[in-house]
ZAROTOR-79783 format. One line per field, with one value per residue (C-alpha): chain; x, y, z; residue number from 1. Coordinates in steps of 0.1 Angstrom, whole numbers. Layout:
REM ZAROTOR-79783
cadena = [A, ...]
px = [X, ...]
py = [Y, ...]
pz = [Z, ...]
num = [NUM, ...]
***
This chain:
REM ZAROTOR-79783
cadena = [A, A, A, A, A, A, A, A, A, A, A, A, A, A, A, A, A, A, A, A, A, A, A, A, A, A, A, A, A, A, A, A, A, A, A, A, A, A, A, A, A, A, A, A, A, A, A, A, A, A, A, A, A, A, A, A, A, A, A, A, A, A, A, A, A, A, A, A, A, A, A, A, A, A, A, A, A, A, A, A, A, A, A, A, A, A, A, A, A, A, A, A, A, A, A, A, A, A, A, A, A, A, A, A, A, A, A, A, A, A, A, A, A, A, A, A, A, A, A, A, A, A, A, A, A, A, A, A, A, A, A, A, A, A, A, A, A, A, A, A, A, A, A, A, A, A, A, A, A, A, A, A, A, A, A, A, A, A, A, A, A, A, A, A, A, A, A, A, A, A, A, A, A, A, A, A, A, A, A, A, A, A, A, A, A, A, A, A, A, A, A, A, A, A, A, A, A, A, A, A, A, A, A, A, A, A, A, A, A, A, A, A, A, A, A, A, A, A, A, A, A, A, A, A, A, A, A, A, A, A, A, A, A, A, A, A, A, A, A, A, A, A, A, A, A, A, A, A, A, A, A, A, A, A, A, A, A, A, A, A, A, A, A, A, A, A, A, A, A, A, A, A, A, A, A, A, A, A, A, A, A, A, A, A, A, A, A, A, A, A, A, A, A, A, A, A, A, A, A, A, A, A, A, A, A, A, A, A, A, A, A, A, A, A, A, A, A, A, A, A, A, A, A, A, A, A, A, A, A, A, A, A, A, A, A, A, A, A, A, A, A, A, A, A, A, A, A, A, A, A, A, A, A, A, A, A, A, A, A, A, A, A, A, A, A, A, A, A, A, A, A, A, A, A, A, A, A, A, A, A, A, A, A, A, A, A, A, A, A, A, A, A, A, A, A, A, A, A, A, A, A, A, A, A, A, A, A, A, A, A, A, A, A, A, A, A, A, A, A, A, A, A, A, A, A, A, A, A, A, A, A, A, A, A, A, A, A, A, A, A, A, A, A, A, A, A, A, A, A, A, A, A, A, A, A, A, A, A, A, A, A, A, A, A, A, A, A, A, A, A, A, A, A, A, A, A, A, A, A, A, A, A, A, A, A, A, A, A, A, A, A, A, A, A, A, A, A, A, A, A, A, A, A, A, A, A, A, A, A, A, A, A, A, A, A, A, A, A, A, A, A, A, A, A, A, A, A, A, A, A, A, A, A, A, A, A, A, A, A, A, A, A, A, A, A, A, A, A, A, A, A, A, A, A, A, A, A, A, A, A, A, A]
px = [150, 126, 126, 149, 156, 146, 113, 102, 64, 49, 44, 80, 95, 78, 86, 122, 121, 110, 138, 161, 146, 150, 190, 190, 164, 166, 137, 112, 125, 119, 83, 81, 93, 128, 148, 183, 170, 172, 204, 213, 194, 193, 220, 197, 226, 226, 246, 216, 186, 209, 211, 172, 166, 188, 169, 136, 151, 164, 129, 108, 133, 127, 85, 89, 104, 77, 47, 54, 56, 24, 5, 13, -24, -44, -58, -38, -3, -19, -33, 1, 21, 0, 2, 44, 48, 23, 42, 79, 72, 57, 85, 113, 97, 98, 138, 142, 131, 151, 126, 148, 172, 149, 125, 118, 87, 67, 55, 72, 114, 142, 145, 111, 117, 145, 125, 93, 114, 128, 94, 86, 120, 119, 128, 113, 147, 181, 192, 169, 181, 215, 201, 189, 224, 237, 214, 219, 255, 241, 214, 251, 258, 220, 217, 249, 235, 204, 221, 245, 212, 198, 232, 232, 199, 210, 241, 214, 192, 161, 146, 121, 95, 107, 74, 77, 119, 109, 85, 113, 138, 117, 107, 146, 148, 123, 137, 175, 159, 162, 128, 114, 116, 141, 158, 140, 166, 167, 138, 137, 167, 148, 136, 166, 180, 213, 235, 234, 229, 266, 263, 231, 240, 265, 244, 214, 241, 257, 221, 209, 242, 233, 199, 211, 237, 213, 193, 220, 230, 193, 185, 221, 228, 196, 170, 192, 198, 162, 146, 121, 116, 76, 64, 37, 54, 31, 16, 43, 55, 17, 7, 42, 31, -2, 5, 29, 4, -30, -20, -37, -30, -62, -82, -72, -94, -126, -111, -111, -147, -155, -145, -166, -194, -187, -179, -214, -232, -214, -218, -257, -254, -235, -253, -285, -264, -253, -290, -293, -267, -265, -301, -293, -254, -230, -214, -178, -199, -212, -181, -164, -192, -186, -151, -162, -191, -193, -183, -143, -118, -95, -61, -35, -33, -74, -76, -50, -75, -110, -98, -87, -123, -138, -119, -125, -164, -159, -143, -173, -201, -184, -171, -195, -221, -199, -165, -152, -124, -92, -83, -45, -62, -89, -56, -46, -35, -41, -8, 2, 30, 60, 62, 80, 54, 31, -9, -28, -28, -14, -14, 13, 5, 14, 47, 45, 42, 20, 45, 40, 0, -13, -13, -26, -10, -29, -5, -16, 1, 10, -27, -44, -83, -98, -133, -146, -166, -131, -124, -147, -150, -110, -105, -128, -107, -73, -87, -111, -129, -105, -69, -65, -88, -73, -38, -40, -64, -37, -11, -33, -39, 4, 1, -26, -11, 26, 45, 49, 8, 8, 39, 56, 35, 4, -9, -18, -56, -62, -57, -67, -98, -107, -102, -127, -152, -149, -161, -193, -197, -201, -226, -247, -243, -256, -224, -229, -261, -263, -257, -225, -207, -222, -208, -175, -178, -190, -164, -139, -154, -156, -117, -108, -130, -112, -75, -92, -101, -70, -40, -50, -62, -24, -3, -20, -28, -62, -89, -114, -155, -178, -203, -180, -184, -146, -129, -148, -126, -91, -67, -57, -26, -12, -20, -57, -59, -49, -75, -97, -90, -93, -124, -140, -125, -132, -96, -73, -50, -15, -34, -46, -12, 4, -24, -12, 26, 18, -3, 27, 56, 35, 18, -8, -12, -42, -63, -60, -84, -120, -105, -100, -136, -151, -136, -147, -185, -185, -171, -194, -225, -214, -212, -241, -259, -248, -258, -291, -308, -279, -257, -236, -221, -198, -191, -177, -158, -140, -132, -122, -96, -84, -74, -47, -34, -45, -39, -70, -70, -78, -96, -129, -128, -118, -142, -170, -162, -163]
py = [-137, -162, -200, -211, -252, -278, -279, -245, -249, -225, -191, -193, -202, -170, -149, -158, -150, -117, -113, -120, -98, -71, -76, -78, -47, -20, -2, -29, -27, 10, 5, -20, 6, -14, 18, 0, 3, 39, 41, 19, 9, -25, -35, -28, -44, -82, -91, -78, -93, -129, -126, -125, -152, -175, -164, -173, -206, -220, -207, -228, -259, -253, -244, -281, -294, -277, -285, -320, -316, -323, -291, -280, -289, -262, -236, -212, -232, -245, -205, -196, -217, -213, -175, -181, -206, -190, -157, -173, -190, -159, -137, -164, -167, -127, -129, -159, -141, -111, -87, -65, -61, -36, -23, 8, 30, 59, 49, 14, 15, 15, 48, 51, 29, 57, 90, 69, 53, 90, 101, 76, 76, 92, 126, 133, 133, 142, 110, 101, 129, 114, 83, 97, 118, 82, 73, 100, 87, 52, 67, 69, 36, 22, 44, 29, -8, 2, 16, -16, -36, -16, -16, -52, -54, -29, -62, -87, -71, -68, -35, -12, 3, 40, 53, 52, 57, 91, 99, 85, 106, 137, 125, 123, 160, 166, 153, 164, 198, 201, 217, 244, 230, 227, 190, 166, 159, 193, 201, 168, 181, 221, 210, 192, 203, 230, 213, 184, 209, 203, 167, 171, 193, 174, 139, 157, 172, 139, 121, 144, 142, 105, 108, 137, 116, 86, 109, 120, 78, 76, 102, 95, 59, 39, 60, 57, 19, 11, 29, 13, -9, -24, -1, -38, -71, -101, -131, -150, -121, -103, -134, -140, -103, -109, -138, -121, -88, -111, -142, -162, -179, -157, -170, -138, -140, -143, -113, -89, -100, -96, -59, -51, -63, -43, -10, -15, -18, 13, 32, 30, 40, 72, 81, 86, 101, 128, 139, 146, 169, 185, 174, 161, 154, 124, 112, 135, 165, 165, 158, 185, 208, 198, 205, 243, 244, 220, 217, 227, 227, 258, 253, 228, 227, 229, 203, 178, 189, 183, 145, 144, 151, 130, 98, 110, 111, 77, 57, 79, 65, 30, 19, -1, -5, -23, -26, -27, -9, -8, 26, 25, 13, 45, 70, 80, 107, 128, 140, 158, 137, 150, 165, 141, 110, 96, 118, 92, 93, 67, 50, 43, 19, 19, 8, -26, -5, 20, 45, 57, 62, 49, 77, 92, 111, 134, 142, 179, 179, 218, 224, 244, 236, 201, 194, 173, 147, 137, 132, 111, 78, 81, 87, 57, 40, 51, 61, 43, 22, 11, 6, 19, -3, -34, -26, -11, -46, -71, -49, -51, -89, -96, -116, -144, -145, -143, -114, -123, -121, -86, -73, -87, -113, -89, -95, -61, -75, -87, -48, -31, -55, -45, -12, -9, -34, -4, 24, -1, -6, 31, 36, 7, 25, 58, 77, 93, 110, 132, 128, 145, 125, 93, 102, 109, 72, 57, 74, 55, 24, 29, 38, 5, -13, 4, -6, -43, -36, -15, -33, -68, -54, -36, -59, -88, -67, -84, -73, -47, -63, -59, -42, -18, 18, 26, 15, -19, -52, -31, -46, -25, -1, 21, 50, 37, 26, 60, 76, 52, 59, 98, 93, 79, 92, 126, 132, 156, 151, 144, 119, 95, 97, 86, 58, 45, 50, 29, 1, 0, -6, -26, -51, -68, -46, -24, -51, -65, -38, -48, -87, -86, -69, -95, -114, -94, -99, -132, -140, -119, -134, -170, -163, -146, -175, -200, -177, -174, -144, -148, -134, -103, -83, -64, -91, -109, -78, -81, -120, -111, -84, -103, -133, -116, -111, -140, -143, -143, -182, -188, -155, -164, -197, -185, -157, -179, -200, -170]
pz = [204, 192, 193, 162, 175, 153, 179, 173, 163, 128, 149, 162, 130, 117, 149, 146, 106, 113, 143, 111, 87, 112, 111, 77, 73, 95, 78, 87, 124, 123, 113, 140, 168, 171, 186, 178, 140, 138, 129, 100, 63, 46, 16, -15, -36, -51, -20, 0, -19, -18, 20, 21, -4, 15, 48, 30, 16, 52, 70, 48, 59, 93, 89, 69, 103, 127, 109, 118, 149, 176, 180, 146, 135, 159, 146, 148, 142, 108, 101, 109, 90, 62, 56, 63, 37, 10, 15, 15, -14, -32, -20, -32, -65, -73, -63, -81, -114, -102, -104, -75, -102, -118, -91, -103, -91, -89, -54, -43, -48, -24, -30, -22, 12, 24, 26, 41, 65, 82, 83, 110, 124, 163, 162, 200, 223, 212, 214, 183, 167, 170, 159, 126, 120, 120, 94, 75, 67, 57, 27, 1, 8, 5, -26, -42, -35, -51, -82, -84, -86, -111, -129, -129, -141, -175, -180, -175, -195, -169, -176, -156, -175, -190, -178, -147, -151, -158, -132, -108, -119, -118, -77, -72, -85, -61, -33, -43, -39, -78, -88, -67, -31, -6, -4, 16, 39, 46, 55, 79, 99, 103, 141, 154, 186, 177, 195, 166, 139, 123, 125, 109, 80, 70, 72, 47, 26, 20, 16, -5, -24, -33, -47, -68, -82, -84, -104, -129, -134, -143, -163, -180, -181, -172, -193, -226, -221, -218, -241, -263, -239, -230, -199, -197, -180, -202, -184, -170, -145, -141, -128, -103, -92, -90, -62, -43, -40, -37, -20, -46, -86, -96, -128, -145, -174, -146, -130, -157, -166, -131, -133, -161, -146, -117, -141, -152, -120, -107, -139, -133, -97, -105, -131, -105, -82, -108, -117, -83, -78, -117, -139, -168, -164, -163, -137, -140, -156, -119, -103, -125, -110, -77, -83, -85, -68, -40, -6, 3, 26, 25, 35, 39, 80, 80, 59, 80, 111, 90, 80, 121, 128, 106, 120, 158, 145, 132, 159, 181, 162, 152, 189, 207, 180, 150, 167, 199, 203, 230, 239, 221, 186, 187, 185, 147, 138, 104, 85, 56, 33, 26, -13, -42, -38, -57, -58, -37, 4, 19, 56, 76, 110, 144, 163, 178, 215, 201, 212, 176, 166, 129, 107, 78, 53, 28, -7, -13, -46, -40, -41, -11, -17, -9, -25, 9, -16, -27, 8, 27, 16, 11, 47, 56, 38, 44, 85, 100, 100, 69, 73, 107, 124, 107, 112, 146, 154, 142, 164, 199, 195, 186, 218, 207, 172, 158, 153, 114, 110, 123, 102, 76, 65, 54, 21, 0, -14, 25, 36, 8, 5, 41, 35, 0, 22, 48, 27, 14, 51, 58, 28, 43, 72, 60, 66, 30, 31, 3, -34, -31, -9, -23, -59, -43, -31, -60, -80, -54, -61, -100, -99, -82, -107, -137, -118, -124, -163, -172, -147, -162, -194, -207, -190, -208, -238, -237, -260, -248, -247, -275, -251, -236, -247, -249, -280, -282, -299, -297, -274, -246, -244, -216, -237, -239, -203, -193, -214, -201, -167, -172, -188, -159, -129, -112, -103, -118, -145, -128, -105, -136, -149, -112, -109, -147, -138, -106, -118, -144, -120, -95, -119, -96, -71, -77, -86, -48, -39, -54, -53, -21, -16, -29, -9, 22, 14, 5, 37, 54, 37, 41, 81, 78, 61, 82, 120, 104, 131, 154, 136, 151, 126, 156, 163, 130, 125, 157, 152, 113, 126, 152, 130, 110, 79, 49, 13, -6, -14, 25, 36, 24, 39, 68, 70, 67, 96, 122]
num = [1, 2, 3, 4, 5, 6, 7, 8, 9, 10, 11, 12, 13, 14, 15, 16, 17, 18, 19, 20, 21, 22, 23, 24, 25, 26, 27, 28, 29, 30, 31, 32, 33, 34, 35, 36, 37, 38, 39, 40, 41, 42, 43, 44, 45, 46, 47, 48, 49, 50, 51, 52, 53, 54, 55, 56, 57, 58, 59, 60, 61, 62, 63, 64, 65, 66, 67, 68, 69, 70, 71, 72, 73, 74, 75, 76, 77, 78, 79, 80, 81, 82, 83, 84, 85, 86, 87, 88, 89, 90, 91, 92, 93, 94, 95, 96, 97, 98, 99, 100, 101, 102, 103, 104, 105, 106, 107, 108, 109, 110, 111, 112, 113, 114, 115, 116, 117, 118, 119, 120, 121, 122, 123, 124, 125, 126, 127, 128, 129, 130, 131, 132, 133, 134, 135, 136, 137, 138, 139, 140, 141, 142, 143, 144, 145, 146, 147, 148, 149, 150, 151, 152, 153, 154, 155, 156, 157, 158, 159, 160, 161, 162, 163, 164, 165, 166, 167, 168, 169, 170, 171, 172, 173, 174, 175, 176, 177, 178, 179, 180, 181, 182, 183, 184, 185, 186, 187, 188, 189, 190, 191, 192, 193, 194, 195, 196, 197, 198, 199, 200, 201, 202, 203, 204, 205, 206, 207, 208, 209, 210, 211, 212, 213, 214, 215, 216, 217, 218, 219, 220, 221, 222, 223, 224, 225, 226, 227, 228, 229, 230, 231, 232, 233, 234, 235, 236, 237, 238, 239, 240, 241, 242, 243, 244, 245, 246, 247, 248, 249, 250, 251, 252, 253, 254, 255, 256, 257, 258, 259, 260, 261, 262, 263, 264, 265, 266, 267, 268, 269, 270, 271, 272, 273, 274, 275, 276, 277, 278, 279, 280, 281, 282, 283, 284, 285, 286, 287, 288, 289, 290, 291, 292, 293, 294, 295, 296, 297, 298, 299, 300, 301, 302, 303, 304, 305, 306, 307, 308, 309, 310, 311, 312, 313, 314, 315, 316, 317, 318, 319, 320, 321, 322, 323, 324, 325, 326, 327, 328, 329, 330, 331, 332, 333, 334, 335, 336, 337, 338, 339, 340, 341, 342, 343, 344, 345, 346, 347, 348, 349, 350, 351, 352, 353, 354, 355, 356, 357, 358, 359, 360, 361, 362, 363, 364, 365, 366, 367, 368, 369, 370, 371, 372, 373, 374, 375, 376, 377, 378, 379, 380, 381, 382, 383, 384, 385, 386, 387, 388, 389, 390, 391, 392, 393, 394, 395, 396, 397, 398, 399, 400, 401, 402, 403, 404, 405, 406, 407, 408, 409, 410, 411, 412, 413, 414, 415, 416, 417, 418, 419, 420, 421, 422, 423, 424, 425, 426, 427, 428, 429, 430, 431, 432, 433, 434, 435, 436, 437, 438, 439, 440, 441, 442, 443, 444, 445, 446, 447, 448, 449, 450, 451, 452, 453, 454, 455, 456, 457, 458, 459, 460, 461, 462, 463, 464, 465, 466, 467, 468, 469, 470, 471, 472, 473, 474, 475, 476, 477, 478, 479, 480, 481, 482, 483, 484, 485, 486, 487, 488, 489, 490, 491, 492, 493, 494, 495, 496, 497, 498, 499, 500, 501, 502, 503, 504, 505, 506, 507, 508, 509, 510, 511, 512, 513, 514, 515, 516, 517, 518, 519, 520, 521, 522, 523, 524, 525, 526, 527, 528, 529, 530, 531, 532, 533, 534, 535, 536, 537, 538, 539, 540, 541, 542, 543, 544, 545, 546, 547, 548, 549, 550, 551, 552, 553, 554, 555, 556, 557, 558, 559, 560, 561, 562]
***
């Protein structure tokens, strides 16, 4: 257990805050490789989010105690203690407002927390599997705590947004085995050893029980109470989401300027891009083509090999010329996600051991044919050299920084910053060759420049630019910004409507990605600037992944000084 005495300098204040979290969370522990998590979930009720708030409130008390201390102003006490407090104090302010009261998702919910958490849960030995029949029996009671939240929420009058109430309940269907597959927790018990298979049975039937009947409540009760209500969240909580998400109080007026310029810039790009592959066509009038006529991937377990290939090619051609990389952080491992989620792949990192690779996980949305342009530059990012190499970093160096900087105290823009700065990296690195990878990328970056323009634009209902080609002077709707969206992003139809639903009910979030970019670069350049000749781009990279995670308002500073 870490240090908690009134001595305890910033990185064992944050250690010993994550020991605690772990109690209170057994999800986090399970992503951490904490075996004696695999058997319980958190209290998603008000009880459960007050126990955390009062964590956060009596760890800030004792960081104000240990950055007085001697040795609190080194380097890395001071880098420490600066992430801790920015992130308490971000976190504290979100339950203060009780936004937990009406967390509801498409992609980021409780709900949401309890099928990701069994798909990294140790299934190996029958001892896990005993582990995860125990578990099993907790989801009704985690379920309930979330629905008591919610319910309090409906008395209180703190609403989630109906859009993406809807899309929820039809992902409970999903997973309740209401629609056309099995139930989820089904289909997670199929390999377990016989000998468990009663205990088993009975632990899905019960799980799946709960969300079913969370899914009746919401279509029933929650749906008709909130009704009419604004799927956008206004100034005052875009901008309390915008810090917890970024790390930073962003200028939010400069921002959404800043992604128009960047729309433009990548509009021009793609547009000579597209003549190459179709004369005489737009941007998605090639991509559409490509859609039908360009390069595939045929199958659902080729695919999850193809995207394993093209990260072992990575880390071949990246390790030793623009990273250097320790054997354990070179494993990853491509997957396929489990159906009910939201469209877009995701990542999920390593144990704290490594006992448990990074992975990948590719959403096939039932479809069986992957155009490969739609693929690359996704798996750069997602893969490596993206979020894999940065996560799977912070985890190898644990022992020269705290625990808290390589777990809970990431900041989304940081990662998903490094990750967008990883798929430039490969372009500059000739990694796209031909037009028709280099649109897929460009149509990448021109989708993380919209989530700038259409996240801040609805949410602030700010007025769309004179020199815009879509709708100029109107102010911005979700029903615009999705047409918006579709109008300028290669991807199918259910996907634009998952991005909208998303940016909806995680205000702040998708802008992190070409923020946090920028920040990237500007770091980069700044180093650059000041090395002159001597500087060594492998590495900077090394010494930027090794420093752990930052909110935005210090990254750049501290980019530049590597």
């Amino acid at each position: 257990m870490s240090d908690t005495s009134s001595s305890a300098l910033p990185r064992q204040v944050a250690d010993a805050y994550v020991d605690a979290v772990i109690e209170l969370d057994p999800i986090t522990g399970t992503y951490l490789g904490v075996p004696e998590s695999s058997r319980r979930l958190p209290d998603f009720s008000p009880a459960g989010q007050d126990a955390t708030a009062d964590l956060i409130r009596a760890t800030l008390l004792k960081l104000d105690d240990a950055e007085r201390l001697p040795g609190a102003d080194s380097d890395e006490e001071r880098r420490c203690g600066r992430l801790l407090r920015e992130r308490l104090t971000a976190e504290l302010a979100v339950h203060d407002a009780e936004e937990g009261l009406r967390a509801v998702s498409n992609l980021h919910s409780p709900a949401h927390s309890l099928i990701g958490v069994f798909t990294v849960t140790p299934t190996e030995t029958e001892e896990d599997w005993d582990a995860v029949a125990e578990r099993l029996r907790a989801v009704p009671a985690a379920v309930e705590g979330y629905r008591a939240s919610l319910g309090l929420g409906l008395e209180r009058k703190l609403y989630g947004g109906p859009r993406a109430t809807a899309t929820f309940i039809g992902q409970l269907t999903e997973w309740s085995g209401g629609g056309e597959s099995t139930a989820f927790f089904t289909d997670f018990i199929a390999p377990a050893p016989e000998a468990l298979r009663p205990e088993l049975t009975e632990g899905a039937r019960l799980a799946t029980a709960a969300f079913a009947s969370l899914r009746d409540w919401m279509r029933d009760v929650y749906a008709p109470a909130i009704e009419g209500a604004p799927d956008t969240v206004g100034r005052e909580r875009y901008a309390r989401w915008t810090r917890q998400f970024n790390g930073t109080d962003l200028d939010l007026d400069e921002a959404y300027a800043y992604g128009w310029s960047e729309y433009h810039r990548l509009l021009a790009e793609m547009r000579t891009e597209a003549a190459k592959i179709l004369p005489g066509a737009g941007p998605w009038e090639a991509l559409a083509h490509l859609d039908v006529h360009g390069k595939h991937i045929e199958g659902v377990e080729e695919v999850r090999e193809w995207l394993q290939g093209l990260m072992d090619e990575a880390i071949e051609a990246l390790d030793g010329t623009h990273f250097e990389l320790a054997e354990r952080v070179r494993r990853v491992e491509s997957r396929i996600a489990p159906p009910g989620g939201a469209a877009a792949p995701y990542y999920t990192g390593p144990s704290e051991d490594f006992s448990r690779p990074g992975r990948t996980w590719l959403p096939t949305m039932g479809e069986t044919r992957f155009p490969v342009y739609d693929l690359v530059s996704t798996w750069y990012h997602e893969g490596v050299p993206g979020h894999h190499l940065q996560i799977a970093q912070w985890k190898h160096v644990a022992d020269s920084l705290s625990r808290y900087q390589t777990s809970l105290g990431q900041v989304s823009a940081n990662a998903e910053g490094w990750a967008l700065y990883a798929e430039r990296l490969m372009d500059e690195l000739g990694f796209l060759p031909d037009a028709e990878r280099r649109l897929g990328y460009l149509d990448a970056q021109m989708m993380r420049a919209c989530r700038v323009i259409v996240d801040i634009g609805m949410h602030l209902e700010l007025e769309i630019p004179a020199d815009s080609p879509f709708h100029p002077g109107e102010r911005w709707t979700p029903d615009l910004a999705q047409e918006f969206f579709g109008n300028h992003s290669g991807r199918p139809a259910d996907f634009v409507e998952s991005e909208l639903t998303r940016y909806l009910s995680m205000p702040g979030q998708a802008i992190g990605y070409k923020l946090g970019e920028r920040a990237w670069l500007l770091g980069r350049e700044n180093a650059r600037a000041a090395h002159g000749d001597a500087f060594d781009l492998k590495a900077w990279h090394m010494a930027a992944l090794s420093q752990g995670s930052l909110g935005l308002d210090d990254l750049v500073d501290e980019l530049s000084r590597l």
